[in-house]
Backbone as CSV, one residue per row, in Angstrom:
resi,resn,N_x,N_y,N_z,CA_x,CA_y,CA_z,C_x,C_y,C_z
1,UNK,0.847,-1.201,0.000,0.000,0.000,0.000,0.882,1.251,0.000
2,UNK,0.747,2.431,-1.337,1.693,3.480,-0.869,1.008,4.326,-0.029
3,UNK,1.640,5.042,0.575,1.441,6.124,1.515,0.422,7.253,0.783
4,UNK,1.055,7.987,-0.955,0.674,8.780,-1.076,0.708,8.331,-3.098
5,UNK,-0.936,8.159,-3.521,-1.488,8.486,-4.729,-1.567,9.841,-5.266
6,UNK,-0.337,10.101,-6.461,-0.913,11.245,-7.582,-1.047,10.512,-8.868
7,UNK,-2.379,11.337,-9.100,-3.608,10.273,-9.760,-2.874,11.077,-11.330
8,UNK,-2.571,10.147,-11.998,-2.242,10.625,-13.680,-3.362,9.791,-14.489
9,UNK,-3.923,11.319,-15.484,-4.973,10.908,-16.127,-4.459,11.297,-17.682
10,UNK,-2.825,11.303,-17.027,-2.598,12.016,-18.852,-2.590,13.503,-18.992
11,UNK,-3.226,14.400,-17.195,-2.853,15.724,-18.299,-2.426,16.376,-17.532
12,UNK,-0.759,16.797,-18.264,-0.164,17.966,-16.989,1.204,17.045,-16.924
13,UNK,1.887,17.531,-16.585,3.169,17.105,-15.995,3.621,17.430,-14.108
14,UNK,3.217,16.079,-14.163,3.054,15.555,-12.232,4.426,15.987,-11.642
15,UNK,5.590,15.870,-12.870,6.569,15.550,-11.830,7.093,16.589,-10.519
16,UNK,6.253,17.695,-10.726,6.633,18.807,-9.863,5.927,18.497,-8.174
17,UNK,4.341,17.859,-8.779,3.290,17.225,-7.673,4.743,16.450,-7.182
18,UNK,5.184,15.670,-7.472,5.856,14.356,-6.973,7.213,14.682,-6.171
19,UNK,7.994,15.634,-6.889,8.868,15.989,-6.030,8.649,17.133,-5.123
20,UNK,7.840,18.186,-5.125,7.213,19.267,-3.629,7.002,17.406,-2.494
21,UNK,6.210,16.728,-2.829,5.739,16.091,-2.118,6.825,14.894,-1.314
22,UNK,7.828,14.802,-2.263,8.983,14.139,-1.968,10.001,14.630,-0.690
23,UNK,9.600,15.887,-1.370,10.589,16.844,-0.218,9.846,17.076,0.862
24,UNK,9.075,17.203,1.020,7.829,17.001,2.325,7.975,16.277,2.848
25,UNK,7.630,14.326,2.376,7.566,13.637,2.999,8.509,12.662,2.624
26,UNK,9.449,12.657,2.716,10.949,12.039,2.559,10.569,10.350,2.811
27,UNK,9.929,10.367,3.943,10.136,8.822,4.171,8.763,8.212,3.899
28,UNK,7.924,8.493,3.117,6.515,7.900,2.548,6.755,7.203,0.917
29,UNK,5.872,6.479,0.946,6.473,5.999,-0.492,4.966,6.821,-1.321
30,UNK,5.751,7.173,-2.306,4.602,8.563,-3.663,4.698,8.340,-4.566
31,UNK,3.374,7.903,-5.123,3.755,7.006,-6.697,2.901,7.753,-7.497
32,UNK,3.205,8.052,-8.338,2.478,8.789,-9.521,1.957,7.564,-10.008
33,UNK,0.884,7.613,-10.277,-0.153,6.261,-11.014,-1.363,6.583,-11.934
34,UNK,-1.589,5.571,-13.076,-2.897,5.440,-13.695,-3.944,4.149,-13.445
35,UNK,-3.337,3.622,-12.151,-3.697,2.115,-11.904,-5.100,2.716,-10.934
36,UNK,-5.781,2.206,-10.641,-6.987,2.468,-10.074,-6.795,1.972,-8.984
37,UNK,-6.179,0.974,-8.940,-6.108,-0.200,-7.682,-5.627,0.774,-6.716
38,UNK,-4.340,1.034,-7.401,-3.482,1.943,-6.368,-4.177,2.795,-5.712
39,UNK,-5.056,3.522,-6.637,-5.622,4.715,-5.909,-6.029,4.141,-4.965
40,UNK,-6.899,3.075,-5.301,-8.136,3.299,-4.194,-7.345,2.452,-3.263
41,UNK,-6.136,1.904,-3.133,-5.250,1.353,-1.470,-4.547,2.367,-1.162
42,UNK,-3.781,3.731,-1.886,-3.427,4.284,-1.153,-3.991,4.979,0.334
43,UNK,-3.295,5.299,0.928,-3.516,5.870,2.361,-3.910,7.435,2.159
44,UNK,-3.708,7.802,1.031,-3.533,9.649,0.926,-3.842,9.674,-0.410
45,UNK,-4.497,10.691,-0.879,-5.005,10.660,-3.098,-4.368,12.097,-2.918
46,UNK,-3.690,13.103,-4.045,-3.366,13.814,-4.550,-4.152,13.757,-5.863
47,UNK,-5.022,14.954,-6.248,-5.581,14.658,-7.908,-5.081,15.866,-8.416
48,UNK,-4.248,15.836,-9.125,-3.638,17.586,-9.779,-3.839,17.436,-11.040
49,UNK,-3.848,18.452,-11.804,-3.917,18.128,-13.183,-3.911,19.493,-14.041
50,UNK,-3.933,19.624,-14.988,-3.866,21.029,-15.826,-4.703,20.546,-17.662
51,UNK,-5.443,21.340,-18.348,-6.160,21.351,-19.273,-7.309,21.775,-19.288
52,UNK,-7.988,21.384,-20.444,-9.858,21.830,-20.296,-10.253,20.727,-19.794
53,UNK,-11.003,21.210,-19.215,-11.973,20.008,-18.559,-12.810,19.002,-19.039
54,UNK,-13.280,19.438,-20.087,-14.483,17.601,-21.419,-12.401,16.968,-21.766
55,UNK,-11.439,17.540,-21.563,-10.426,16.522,-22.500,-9.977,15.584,-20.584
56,UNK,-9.917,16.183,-19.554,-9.722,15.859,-18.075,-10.606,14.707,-17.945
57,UNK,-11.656,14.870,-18.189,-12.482,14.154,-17.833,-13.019,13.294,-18.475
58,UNK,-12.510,13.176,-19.806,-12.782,12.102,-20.917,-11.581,11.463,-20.300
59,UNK,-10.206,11.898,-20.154,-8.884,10.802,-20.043,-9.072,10.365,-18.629
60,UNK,-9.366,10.876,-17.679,-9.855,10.291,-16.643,-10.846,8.810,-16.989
61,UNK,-12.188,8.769,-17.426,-12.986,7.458,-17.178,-12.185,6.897,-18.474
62,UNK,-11.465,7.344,-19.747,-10.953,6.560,-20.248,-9.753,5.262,-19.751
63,UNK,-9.229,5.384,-18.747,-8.578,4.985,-17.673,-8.851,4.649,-16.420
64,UNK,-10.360,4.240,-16.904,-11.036,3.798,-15.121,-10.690,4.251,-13.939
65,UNK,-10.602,5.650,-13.724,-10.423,5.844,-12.216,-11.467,6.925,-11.855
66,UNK,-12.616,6.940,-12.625,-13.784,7.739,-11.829,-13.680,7.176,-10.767
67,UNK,-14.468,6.189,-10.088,-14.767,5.532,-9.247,-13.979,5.009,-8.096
68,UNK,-12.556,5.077,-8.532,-11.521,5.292,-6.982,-11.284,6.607,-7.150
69,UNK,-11.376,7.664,-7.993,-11.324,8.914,-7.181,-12.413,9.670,-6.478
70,UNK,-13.277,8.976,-7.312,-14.981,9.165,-6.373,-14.724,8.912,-5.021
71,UNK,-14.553,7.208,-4.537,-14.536,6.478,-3.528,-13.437,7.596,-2.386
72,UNK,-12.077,7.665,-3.405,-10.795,8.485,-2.298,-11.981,9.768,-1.536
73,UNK,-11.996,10.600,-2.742,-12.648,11.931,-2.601,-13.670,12.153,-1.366
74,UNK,-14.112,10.704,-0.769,-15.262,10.555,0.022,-14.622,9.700,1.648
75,UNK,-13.856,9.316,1.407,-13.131,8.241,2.409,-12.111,8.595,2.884
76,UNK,-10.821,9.429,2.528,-9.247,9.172,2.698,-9.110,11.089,2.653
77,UNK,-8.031,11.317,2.838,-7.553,12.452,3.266,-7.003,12.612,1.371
78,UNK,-7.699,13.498,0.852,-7.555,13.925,-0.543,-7.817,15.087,-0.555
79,UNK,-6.621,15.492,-1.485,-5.972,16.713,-2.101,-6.378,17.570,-3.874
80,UNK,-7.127,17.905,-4.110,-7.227,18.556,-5.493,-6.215,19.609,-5.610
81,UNK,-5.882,19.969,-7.224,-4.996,21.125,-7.272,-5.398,21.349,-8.664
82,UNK,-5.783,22.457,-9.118,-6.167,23.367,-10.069,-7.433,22.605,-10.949
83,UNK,-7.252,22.045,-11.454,-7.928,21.177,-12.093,-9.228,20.208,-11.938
84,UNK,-7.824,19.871,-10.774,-8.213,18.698,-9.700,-9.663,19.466,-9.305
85,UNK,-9.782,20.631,-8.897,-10.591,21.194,-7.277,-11.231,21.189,-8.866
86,UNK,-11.842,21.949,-9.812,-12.565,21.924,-10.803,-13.527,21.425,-11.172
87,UNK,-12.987,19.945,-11.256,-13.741,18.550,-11.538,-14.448,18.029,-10.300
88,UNK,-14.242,18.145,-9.474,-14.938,17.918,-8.694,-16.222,18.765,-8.259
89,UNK,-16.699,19.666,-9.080,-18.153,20.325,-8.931,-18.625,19.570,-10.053
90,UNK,-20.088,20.091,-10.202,-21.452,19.336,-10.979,-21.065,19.455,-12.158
91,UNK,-20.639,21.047,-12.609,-20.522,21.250,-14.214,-19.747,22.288,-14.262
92,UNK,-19.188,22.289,-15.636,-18.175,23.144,-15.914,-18.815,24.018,-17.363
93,UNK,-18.791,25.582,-17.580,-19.478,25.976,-18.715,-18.110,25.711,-19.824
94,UNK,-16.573,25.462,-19.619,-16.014,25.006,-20.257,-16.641,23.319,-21.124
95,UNK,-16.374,23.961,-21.949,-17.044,22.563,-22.985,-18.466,22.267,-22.653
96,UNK,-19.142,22.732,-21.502,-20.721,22.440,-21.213,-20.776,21.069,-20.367
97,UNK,-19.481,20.462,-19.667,-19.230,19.119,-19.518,-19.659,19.024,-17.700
98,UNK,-20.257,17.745,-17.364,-20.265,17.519,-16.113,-19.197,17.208,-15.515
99,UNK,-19.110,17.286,-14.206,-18.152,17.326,-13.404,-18.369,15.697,-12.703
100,UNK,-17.854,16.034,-11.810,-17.570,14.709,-11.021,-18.596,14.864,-9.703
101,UNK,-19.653,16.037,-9.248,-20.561,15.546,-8.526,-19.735,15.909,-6.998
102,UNK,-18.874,15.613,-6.666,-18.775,15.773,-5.340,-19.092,16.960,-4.215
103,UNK,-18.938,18.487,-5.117,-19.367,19.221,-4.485,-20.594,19.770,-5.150
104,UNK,-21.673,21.038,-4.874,-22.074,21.367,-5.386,-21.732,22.401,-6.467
105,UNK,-22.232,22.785,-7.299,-21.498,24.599,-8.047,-20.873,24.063,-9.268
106,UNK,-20.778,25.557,-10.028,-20.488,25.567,-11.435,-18.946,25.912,-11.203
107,UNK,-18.371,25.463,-12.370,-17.053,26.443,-13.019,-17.168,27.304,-13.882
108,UNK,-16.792,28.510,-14.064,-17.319,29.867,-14.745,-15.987,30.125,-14.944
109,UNK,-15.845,31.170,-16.673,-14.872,31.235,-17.043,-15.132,33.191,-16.581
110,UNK,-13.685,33.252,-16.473,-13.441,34.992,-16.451,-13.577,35.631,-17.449
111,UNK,-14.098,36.986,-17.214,-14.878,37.718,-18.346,-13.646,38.255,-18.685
112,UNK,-14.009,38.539,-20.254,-12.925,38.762,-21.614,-13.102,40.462,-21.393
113,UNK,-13.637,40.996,-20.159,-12.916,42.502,-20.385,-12.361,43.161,-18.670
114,UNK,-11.845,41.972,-18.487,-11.045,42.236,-16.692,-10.533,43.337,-16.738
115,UNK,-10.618,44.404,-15.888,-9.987,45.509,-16.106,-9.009,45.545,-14.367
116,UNK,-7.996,46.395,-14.038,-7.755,46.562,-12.925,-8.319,48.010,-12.256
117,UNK,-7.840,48.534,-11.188,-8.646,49.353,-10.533,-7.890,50.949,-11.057
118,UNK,-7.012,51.000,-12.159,-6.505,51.379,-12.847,-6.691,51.881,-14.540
119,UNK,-7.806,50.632,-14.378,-8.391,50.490,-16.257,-7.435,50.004,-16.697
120,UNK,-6.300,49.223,-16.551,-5.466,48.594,-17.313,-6.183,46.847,-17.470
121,UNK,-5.948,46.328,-18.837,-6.836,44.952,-19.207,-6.291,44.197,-18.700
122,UNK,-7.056,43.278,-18.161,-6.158,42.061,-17.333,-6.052,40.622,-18.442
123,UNK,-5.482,40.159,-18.298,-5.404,39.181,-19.131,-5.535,37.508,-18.958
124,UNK,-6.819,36.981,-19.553,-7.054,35.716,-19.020,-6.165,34.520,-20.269
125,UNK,-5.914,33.615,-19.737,-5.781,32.892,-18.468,-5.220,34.209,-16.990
126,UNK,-5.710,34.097,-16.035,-4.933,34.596,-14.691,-3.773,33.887,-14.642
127,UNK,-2.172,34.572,-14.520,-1.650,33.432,-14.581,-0.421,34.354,-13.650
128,UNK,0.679,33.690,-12.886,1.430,34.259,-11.754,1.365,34.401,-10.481
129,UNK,2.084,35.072,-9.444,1.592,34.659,-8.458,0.258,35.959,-7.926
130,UNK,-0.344,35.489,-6.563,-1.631,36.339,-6.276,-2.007,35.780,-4.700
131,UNK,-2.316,36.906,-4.282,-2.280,36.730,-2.479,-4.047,35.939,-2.503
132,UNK,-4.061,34.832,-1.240,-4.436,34.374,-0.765,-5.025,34.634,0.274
133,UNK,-6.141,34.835,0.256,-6.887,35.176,1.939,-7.679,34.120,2.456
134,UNK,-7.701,33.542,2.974,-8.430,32.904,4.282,-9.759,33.083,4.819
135,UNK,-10.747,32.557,4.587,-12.045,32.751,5.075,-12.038,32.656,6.428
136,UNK,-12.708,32.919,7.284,-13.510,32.776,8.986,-14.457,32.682,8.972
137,UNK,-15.352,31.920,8.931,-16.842,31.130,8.810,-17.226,31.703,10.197
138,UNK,-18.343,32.327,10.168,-19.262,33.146,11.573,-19.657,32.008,12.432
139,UNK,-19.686,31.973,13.712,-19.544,31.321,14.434,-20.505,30.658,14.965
140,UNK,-21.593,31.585,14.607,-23.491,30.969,14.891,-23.908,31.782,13.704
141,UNK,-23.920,30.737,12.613,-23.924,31.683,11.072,-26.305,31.574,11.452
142,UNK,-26.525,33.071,11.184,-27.963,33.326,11.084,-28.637,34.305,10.645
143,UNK,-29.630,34.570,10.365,-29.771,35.810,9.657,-28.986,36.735,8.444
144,UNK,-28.326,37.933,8.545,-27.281,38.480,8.249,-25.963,37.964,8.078
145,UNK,-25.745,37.132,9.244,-24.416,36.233,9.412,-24.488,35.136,8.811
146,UNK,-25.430,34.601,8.210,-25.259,33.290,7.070,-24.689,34.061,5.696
147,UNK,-24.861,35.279,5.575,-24.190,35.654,3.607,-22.763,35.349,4.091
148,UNK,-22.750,34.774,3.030,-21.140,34.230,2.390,-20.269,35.424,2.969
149,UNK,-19.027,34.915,4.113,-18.130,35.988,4.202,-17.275,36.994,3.241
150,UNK,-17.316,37.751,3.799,-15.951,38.581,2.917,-14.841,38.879,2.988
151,UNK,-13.818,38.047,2.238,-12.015,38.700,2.891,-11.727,39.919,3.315
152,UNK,-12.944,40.767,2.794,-12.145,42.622,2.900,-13.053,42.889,3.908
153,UNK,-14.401,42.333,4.392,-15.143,42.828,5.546,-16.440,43.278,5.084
154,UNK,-16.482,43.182,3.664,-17.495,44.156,3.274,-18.192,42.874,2.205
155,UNK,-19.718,43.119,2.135,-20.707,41.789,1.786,-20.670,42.043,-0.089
156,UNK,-20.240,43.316,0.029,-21.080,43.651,-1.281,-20.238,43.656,-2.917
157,UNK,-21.118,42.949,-3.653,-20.288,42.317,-4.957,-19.747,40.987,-4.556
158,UNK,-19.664,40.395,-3.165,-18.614,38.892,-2.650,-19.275,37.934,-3.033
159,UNK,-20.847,38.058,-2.795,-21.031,36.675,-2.908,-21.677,36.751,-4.707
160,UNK,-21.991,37.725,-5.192,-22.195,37.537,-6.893,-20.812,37.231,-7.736
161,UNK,-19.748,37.758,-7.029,-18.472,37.480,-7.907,-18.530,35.976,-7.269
162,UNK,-18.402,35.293,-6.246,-18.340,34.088,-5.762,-19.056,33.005,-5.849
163,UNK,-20.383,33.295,-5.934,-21.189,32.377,-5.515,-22.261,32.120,-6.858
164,UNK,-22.362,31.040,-7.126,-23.826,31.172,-8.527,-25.547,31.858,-7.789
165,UNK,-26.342,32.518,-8.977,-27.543,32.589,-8.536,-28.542,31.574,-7.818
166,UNK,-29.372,32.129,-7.000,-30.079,30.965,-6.265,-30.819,30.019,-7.348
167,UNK,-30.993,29.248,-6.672,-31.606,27.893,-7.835,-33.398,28.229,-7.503
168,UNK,-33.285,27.903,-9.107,-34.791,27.808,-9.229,-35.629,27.175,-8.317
169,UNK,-35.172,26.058,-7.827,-36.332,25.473,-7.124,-35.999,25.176,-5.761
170,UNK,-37.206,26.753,-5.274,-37.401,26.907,-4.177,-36.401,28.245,-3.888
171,UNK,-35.045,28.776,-4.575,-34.832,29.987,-4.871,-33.766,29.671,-3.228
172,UNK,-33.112,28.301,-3.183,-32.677,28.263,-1.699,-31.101,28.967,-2.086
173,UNK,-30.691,29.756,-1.452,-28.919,30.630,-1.853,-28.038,29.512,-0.936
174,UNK,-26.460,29.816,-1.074,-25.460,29.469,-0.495,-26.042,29.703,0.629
175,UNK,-25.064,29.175,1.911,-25.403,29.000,3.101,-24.023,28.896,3.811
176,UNK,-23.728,28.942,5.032,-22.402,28.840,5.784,-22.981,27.703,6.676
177,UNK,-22.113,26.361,6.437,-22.810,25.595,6.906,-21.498,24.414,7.786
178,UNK,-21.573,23.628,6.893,-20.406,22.728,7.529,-19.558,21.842,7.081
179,UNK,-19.036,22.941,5.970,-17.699,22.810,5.182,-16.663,23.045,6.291
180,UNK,-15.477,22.419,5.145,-13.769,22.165,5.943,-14.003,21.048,7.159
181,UNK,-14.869,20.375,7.641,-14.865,19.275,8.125,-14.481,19.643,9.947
182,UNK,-15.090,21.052,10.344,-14.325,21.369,11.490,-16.237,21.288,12.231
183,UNK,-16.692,21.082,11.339,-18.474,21.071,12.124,-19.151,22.421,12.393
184,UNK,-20.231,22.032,12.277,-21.179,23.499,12.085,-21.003,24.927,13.384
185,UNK,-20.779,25.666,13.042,-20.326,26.857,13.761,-18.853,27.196,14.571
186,UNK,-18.203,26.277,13.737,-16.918,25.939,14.428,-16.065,27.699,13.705
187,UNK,-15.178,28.297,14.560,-14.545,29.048,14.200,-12.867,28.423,13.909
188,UNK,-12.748,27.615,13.904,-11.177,26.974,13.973,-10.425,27.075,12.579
189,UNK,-9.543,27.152,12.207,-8.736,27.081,11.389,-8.639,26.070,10.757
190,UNK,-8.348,25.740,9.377,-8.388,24.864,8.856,-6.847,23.747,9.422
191,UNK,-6.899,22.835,9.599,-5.091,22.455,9.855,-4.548,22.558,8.706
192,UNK,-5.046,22.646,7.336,-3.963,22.523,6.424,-3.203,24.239,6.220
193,UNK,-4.098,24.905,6.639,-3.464,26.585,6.890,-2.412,26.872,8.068
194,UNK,-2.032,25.975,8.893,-1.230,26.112,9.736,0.314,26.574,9.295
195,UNK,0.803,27.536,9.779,2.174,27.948,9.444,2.116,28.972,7.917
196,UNK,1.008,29.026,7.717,1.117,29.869,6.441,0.209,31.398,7.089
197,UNK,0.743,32.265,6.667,0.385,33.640,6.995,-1.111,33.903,6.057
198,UNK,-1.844,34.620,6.591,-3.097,35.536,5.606,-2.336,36.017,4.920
199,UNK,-2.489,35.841,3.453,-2.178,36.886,2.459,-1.041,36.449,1.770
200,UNK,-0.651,35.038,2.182,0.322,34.408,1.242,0.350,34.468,0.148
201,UNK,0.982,34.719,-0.891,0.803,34.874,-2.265,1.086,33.015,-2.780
202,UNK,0.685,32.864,-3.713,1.143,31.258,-4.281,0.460,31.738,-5.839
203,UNK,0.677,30.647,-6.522,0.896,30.616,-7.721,0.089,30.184,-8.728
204,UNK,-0.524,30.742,-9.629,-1.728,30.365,-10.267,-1.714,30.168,-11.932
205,UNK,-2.526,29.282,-12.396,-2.617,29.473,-14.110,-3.634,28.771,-14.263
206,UNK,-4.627,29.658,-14.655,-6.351,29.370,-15.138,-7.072,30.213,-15.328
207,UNK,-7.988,29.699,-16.381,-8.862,30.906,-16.899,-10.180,30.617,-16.745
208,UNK,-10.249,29.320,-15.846,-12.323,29.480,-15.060,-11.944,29.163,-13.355
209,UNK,-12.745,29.242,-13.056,-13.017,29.384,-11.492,-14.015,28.498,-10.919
210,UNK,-14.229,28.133,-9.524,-15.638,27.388,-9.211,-16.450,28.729,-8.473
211,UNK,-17.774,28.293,-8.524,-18.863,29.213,-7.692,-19.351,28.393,-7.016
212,UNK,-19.449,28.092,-5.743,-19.825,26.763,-4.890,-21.100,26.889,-4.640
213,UNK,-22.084,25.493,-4.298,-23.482,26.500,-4.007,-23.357,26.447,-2.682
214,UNK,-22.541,25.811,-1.812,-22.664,25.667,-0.309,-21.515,26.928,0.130
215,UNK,-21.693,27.628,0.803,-20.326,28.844,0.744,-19.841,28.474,2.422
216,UNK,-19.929,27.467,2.818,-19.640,26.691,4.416,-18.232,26.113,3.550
217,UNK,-18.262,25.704,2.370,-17.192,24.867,1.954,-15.983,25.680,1.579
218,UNK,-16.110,26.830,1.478,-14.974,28.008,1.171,-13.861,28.300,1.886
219,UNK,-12.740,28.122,1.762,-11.580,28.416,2.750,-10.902,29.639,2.034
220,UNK,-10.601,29.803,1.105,-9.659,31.150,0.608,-10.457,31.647,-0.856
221,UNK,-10.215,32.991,-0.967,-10.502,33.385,-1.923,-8.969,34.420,-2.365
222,UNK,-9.154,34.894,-3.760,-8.328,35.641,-4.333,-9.174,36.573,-5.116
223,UNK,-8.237,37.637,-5.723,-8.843,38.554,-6.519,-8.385,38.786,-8.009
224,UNK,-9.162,38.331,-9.008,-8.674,38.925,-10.394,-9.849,39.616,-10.900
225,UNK,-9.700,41.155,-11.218,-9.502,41.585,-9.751,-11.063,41.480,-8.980
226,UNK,-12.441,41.284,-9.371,-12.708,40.418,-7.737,-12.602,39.306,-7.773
227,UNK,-13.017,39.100,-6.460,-12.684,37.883,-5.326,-13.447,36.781,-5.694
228,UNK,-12.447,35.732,-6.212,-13.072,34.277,-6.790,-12.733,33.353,-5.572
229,UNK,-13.423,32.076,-5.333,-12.964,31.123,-4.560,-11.809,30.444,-5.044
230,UNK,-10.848,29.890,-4.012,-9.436,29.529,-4.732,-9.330,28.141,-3.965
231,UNK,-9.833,28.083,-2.868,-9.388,26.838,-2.221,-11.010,26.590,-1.326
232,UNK,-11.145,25.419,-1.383,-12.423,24.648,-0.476,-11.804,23.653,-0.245
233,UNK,-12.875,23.176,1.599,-12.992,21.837,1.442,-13.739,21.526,2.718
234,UNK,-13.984,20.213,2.639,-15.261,19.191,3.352,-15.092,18.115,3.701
235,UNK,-15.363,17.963,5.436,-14.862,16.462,6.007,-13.404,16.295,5.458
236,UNK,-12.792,15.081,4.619,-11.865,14.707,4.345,-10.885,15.470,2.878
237,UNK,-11.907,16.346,2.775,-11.358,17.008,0.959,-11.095,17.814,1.086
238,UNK,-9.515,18.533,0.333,-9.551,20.041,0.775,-8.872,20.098,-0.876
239,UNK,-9.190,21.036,-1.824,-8.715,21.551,-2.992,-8.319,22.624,-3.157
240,UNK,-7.940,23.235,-4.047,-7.131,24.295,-4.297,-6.865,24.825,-5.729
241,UNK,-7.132,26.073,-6.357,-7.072,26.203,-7.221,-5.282,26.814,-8.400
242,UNK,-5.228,27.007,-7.030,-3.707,27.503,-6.998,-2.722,26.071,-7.395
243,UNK,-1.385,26.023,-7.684,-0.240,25.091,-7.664,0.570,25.164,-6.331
244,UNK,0.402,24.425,-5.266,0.952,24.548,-4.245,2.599,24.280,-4.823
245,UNK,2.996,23.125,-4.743,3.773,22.581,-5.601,4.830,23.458,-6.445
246,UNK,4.213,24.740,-7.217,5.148,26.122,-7.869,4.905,27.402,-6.792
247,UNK,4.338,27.084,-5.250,3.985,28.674,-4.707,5.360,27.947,-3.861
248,UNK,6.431,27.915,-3.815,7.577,28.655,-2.999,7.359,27.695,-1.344
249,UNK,7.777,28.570,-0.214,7.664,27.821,0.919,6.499,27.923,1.498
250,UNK,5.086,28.789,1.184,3.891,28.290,1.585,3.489,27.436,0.756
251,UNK,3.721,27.273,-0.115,2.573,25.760,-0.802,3.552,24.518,-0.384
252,UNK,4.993,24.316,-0.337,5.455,23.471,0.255,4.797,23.159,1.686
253,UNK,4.856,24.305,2.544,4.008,24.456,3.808,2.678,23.422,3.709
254,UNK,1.904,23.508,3.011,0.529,23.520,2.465,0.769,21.607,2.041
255,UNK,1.328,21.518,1.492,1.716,19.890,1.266,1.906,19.198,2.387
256,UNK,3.117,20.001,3.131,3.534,19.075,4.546,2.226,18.629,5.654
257,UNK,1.167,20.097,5.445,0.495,19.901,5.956,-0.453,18.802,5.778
258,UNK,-0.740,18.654,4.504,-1.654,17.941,4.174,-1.170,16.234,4.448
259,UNK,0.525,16.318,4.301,0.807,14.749,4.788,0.381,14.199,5.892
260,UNK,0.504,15.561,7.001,0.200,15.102,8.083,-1.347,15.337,8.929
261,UNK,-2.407,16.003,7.963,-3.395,15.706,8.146,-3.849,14.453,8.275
262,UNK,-4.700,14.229,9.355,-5.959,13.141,9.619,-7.283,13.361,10.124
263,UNK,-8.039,13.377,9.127,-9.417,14.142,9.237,-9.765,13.296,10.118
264,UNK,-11.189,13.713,10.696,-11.683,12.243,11.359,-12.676,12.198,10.787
């Protein structure tokens, strides 16, 4: 049984996943794999990946591992990274393609006239590095205190740049609920944020985003320039839209952590 599964579906070049993670965890055995088996005995899943998402997700079930990354995604202490965190919502308006179901929410691509607070054009893909903020989930989320937090303090534009419109049926919105796996009204920190500062910068390349419908599942957001979700996660799953792996000594940080996470 290895210690630690990075799941190769064919797209992206792992070897960077493999050695951040090497250097982390020196004495674990980390196998880059397309074997399914593996996945689903490893002790730990890593799913990273880079492309559009209908070509991700065609080479994925072309290679049978829906179903142990389903199974990991739900059971074992698993890691998404750019891609990775992507596929794992319902649908993506890239290619019009479904996702993998695990969380709720769309992937939405960035609008073709980003401007900065300057009027200078921003240019999609988002790509380089970009500070990281940290959500704090309200502590008896009710009333007022259930809208989706805001990194800057302030409600307004956060949860339309963030969050999709309420659903037709029944018109129910995001909610702060009992995402990151710390339980409902918990104010605690995520453990995989430990040792990394608010406002870490790390390293990014993508040109859609997720809009979650549960906003309990939100741990960091970023700004191009507004504030998209960058990292979630739930019970045993924590993703990331960022490349821990190319962000320097916080995303190394961010790995170690995750070795030594054990959800319960």
């Amino acid at each position: 049984m290895v210690d630690i599964a990075v799941v190769d579906y064919g797209m992206g070049n792992l070897r960077s996943v493999e050695q951040a993670l090497r250097k982390v965890a020196p004495g674990m055995e980390i196998r880059v794999t397309d074997d399914a088996g593996v996945v689903a005995d490893a002790r730990r899943v890593v799913f990273p990946g880079q492309g559009a998402m209908p070509d991700c997700m065609r080479e994925m079930d072309a290679r049978g591992l829906r179903s142990a990354v389903l199974e990991a995604a739900h059971r074992k202490p698993f890691l998404g990274i750019c891609i990775g965190l992507q596929m794992l919502f319902d649908h993506s308006t890239e290619g019009n393609v479904a996702g993998l179901g695990v969380l709720r929410g769309e992937v939405v691509r960035f609008a073709s006239d980003l401007r900065d607070a300057q009027g200078n054009r921003l240019k999609v893909p988002h790509m380089g590095w970009n500070r990281v903020r940290r959500i704090e989930h309200p502590a008896s989320p009710s009333g007022d205190a259930a809208v989706a937090p805001s990194p800057s303090g302030t409600k307004a534009g956060f949860r339309e740049a963030c969050f999709p419109p309420p659903e037709s049926d029944g018109g129910v919105t995001p909610s702060v609920g009992r995402g990151a796996g710390l339980g409902r009204g918990s104010a605690l920190e995520h453990p995989l944020w430990a040792g990394i500062e608010q406002d870490a910068r790390f390293y990014f390349v993508h040109s859609y985003y997720v809009q979650p419908r549960d906003a309990g599942i939100v741990q960091a957001t970023s700004d191009y320039p507004q504030p998209f979700v960058c990292a979630v996660a739930r019970d045993n799953l924590f993703a990331v839209q960022f490349h821990p792996e190319k962000s320097a000594a916080a995303g190394l940080r961010l790995l170690q952590n995750f070795v030594n996470w054990n959800p319960v």
